[in-house]
N, C-alpha and C positions, 0 to 999 in steps of 0.2 A: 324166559320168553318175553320178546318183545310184545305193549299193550298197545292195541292200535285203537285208533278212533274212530265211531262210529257217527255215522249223523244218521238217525233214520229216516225211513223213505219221508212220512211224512211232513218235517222239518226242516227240507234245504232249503226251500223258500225264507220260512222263517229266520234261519240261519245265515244265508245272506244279506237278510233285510239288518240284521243286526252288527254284521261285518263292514257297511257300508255304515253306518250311524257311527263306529268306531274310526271310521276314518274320515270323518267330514268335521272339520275342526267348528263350523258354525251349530251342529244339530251338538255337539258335543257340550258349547259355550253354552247353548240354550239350556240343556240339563243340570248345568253348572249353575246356573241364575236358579232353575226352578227347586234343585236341592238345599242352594244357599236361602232364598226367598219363599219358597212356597205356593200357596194356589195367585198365579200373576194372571193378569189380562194379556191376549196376545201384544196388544199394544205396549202393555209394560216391560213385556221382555224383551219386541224390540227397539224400546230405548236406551233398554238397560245393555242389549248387546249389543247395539249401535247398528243393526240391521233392518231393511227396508221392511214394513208390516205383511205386505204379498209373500214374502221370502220367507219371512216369520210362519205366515201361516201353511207354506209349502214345506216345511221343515217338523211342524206340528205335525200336521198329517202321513208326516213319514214316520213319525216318531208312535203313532198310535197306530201303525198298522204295523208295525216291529213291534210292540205289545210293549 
């Protein structure tokens, strides 16, 4: 028997919030700095990723409501 996948009801949100962070090569970079580095200022990250602070911080914000 084939296993199918389930998402449940209350999840799809959550689940697409995290499908979309998997495909945004910048919120990705950012996770890559803060794994490599650790607790950064939003400032540091965006030096370290070479993106704009506004952008920096609009990508945070995605990134904490993906949990």
């Amino acid at each position: 028997m084939k296993e199918e996948l389930v998402i449940p009801e209350d999840r799809p949100l959550t689940i697409r919030r995290i499908l979309d962070i998997l495909n945004s090569g910048p919120k990705l970079s950012i996770l890559k700095v803060l794994l490599d580095h650790g607790e950064l200022s939003a400032k540091e990250i965006a030096d370290k990723v070479k993106i704009k602070l506004p952008t920096v911080l609009s990508h945070l914000s995605d990134l904490v409501k993906a949990g």
